[in-house]
C-alpha positions as CSV (number, residue, x, y, z in Angstrom):
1,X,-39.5,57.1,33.9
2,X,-40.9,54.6,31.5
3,X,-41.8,51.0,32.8
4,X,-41.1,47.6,31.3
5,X,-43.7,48.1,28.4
6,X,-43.6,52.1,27.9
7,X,-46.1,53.0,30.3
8,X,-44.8,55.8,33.0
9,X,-44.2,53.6,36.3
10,X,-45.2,56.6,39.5
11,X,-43.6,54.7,41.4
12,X,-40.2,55.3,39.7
13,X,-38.5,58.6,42.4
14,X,-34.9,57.0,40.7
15,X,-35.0,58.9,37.7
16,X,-31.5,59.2,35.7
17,X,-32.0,60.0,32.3
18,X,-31.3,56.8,30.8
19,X,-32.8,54.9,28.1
20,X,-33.3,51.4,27.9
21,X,-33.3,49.8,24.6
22,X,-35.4,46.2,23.9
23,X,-33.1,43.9,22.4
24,X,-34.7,40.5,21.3
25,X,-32.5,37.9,21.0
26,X,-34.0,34.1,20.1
27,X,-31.4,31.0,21.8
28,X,-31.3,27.8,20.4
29,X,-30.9,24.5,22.3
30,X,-28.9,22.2,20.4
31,X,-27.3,18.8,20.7
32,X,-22.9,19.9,21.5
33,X,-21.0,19.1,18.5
34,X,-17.4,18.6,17.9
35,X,-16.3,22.0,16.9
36,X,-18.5,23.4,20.5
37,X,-15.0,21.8,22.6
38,X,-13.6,25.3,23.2
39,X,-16.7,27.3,24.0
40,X,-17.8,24.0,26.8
41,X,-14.5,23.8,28.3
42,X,-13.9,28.0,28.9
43,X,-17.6,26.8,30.8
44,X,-16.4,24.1,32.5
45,X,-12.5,25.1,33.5
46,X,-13.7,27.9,36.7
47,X,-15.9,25.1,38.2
48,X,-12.7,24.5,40.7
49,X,-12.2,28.4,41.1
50,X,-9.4,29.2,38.8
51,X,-7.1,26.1,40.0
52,X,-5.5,23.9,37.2
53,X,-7.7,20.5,36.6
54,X,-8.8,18.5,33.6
55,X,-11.5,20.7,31.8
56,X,-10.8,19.6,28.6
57,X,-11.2,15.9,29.9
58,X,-14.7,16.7,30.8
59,X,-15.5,19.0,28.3
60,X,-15.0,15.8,25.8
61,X,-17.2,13.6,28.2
62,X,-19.9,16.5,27.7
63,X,-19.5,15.9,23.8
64,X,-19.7,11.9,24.0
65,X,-23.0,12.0,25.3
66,X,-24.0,14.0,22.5
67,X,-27.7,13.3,21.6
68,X,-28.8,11.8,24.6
69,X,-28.1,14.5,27.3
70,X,-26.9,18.0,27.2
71,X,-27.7,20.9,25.4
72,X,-25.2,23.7,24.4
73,X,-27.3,27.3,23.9
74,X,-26.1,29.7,20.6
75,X,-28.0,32.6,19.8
76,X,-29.6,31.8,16.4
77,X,-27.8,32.9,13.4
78,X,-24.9,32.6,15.6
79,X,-23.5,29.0,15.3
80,X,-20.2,29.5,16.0
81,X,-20.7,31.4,19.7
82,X,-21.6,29.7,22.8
83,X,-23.7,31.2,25.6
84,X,-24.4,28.3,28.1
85,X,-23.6,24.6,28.2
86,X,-26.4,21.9,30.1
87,X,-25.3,18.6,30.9
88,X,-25.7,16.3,33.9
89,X,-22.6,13.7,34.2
90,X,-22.9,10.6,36.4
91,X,-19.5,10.2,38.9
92,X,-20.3,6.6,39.0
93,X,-20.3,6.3,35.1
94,X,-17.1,8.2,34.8
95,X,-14.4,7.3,37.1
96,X,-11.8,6.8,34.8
97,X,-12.0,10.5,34.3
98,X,-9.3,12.5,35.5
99,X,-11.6,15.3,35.6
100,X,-14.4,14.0,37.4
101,X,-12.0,12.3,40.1
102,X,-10.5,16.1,40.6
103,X,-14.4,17.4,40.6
104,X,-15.3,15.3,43.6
């Protein structure tokens, strides 16, 4: 079976007749913006395994920081679809959060 780059790998006894395709894909980090809401909160709502909490309160802590920390990541020429969110919120900062109260 073909390796990684096209070479036969000898090593390879698992061989079940399927191809693998190369896809290149090129993300882009960018600052969250208003219209990102929905894509960071379906991110944020499982961090409490499925039970009902304020995602949307943090999801719109996530966008106030906007510019100074976080990152959401779209594929590029893809604006409107949202592959990961990267943030970092202080507890201290934000304890008139619902959200972050039901986090601890």
């Amino acid at each position: 079976a073909p390796g990684l780059h096209g070479e036969e790998d000898e090593g390879d006894s698992d061989n079940d007749g399927s191809d693998f395709d190369e896809l290149q894909v090129d993300f882009d980090f960018v600052n969250p913006r208003e219209e990102d809401f929905h894509g960071i909160k379906l991110f944020v709502k499982d961090l409490l395994d499925g039970e009902e909490w304020d995602a949307s309160g943090v999801a719109d802590l996530i966008l106030e920081q906007s510019g100074a920390v976080g990152s959401v990541i779209k594929v590029v020429d893809q604006p409107d679809d949202l592959y990961g969110v990267v943030s970092a919120l202080s507890f201290k900062r934000c304890t008139k959060s619902e959200g972050m109260r039901q986090l601890r």
